[in-house]
N, C-alpha and C positions, 0 to 999 in steps of 0.2 A: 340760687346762684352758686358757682362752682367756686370753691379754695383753691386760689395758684400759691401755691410753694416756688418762689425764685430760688433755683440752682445754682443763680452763674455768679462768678467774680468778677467783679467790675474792671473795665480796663481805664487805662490811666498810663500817664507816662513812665515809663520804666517798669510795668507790669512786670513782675517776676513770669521767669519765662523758661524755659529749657536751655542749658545752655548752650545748646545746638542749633539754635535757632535765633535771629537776628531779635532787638531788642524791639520791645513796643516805642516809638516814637509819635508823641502828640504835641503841638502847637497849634497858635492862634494863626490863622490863615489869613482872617479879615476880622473884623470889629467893628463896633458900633460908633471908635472915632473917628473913622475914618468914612466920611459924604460923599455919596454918590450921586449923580445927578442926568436924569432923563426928563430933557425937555425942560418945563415951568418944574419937575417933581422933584424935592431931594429927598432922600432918605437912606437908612443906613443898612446895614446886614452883617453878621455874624458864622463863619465857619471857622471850622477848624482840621486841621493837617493830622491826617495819621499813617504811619510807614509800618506796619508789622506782618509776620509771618503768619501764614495761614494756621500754622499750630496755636497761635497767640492767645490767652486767655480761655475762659471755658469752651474745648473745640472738641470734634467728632474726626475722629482719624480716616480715610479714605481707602479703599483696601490697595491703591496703586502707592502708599505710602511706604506700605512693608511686604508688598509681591511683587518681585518684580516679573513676573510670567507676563509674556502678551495678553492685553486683553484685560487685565485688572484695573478695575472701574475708577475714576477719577471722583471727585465729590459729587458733580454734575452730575453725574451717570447712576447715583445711586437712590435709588425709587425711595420716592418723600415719605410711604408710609413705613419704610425704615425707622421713622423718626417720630413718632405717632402711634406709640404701643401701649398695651398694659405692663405695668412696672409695678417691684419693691423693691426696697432696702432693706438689707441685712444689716446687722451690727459686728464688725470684725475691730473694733475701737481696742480693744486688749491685746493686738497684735504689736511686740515691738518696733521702735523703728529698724530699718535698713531689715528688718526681716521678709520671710514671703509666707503667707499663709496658707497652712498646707492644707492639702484636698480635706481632712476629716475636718479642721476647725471650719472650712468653709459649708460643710457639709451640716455640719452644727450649728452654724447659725442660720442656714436657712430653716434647717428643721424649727430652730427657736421662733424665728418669721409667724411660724403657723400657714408658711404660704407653702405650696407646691408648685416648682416652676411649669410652665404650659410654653408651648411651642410660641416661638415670635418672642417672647419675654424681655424687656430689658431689667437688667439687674445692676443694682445702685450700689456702691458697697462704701459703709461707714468707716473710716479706718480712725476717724481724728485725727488726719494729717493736718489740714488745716487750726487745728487747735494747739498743735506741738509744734507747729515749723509754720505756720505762712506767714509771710514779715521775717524772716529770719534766713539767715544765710543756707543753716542748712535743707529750708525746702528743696532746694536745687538737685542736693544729693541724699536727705538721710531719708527718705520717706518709704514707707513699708507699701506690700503690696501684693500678688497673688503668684504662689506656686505653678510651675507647669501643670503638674496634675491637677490641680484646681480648676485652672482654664480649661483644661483638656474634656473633665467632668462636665464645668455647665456647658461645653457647645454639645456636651453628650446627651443634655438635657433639651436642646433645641431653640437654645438662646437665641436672639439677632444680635443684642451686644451689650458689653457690661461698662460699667462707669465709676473711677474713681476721682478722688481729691487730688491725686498726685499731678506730675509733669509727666508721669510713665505709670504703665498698668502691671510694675515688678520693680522689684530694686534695683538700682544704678550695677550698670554693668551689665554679664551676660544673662544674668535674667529677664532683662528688662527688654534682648535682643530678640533671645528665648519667648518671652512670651508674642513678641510682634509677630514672630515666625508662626507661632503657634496659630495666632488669629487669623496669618497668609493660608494655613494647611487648612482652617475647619471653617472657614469663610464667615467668621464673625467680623467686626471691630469694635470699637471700645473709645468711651468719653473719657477728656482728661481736662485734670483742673477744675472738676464741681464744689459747688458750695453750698452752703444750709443741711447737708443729708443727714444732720443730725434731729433734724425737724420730722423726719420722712420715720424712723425708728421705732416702728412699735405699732404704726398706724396702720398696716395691711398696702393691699392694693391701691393701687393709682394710676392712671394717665400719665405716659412722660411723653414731653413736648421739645423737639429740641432741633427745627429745621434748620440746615446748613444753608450758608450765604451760596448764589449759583457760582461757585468759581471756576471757569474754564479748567479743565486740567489740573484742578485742587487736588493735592495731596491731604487736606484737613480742609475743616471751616469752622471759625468760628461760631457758636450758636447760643440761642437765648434759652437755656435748659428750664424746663417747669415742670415740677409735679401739681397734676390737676387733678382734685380729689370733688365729688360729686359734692 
């Protein structure tokens, strides 16, 4: 049987969120004290209310999110096995916050990987955001993240897309713009808000799993990310 490694950060009311983007809102819709009744039958049932933004919790960004050219695929539009590739993780965990990690230290850790990226590749990147900032105010803005030249390098490499812990795949501000533009020029995109990649660190190769919900005209969607190792 196959090892799923779960990705994703659980959503919840007030999910830390980008602050650009409207808040996660959850409540009780119905419950079980409240009786319903069909015919001789009564019984009860249980949903619940949720309002949030397509970016919300661990999502997969759309390339209509940050291009705006005619013709830039919406979530819908972008072919499943996007989502369904051979993956590793790097370890970039010694990068300060609010920093960007430049092309050679990324170039370093993959060498350290022992992996050599292959065309289609998703690439996971460890930074420990989530072990310095999540729960804590500064997730929102101090989180570290990836150089232009970085980016620019693995779509040189023949990426499909890379994946961080953060809310942004750079730091707050024009880097963070900077890098969006970057993945509108080389037709990548990029996960944001993963969790566990520290599990993922040392292990090699894996399956990453991480279909997006069908949303009409989805700029992101949320997704159930998993590393599936044989």
């Amino acid at each position: 049987m196959p090892e799923f490694v779960d990705l994703s950060r659980e959503l919840f009311h007030r999910t830390q969120t980008h602050p650009s983007h409207p808040p996660v809102v959850m409540t009780v819709w119905n419950d079980h004290s409240e009786k319903k009744h069909a015919g001789n039958t009564t019984f009860t049932s249980k949903a619940i209310f949720i309002s949030m933004s397509d970016h919300a919790g661990t999502h997969v960004d759309a390339p209509v999110h940050f291009d705006p050219r005619p013709g830039a695929a919406s979530i819908d539009e972008v072919p499943l096995e996007k989502f369904y590739t051979p993956a590793f993780c790097i370890d970039l965990s010694h990068v300060a916050l609010k920093a960007a990690a430049t092309l050679e230290e990324v170039q370093a850790a993959v060498a350290a990987s022992g992996q050599t990226i292959a065309a289609g590749d998703t690439i996971l990147i460890w930074m420990a955001t989530n072990e310095r900032l999540l729960g804590k105010p500064g997730y929102a803005h101090d989180f570290p993240g990836l150089s232009l030249p970085a980016i620019h390098w693995l779509a040189d490499q023949g990426i499909g897309m890379f994946g961080v812990e953060a809310i942004s795949p750079a730091p707050e501000g024009e880097p963070n713009f900077q890098a969006h533009m970057a993945c509108a020029e080389r037709g990548i995109t990029h996960i944001e808000c993963l969790a566990n990649l520290a599990a993922l660190v040392g292990r090699g190769r894996f399956t990453f799993i991480g279909f997006p919900l069908r949303i009409r005209g989805g700029t992101a969607s949320p997704i159930r990310a998993v590393a599936m190792f044989p």
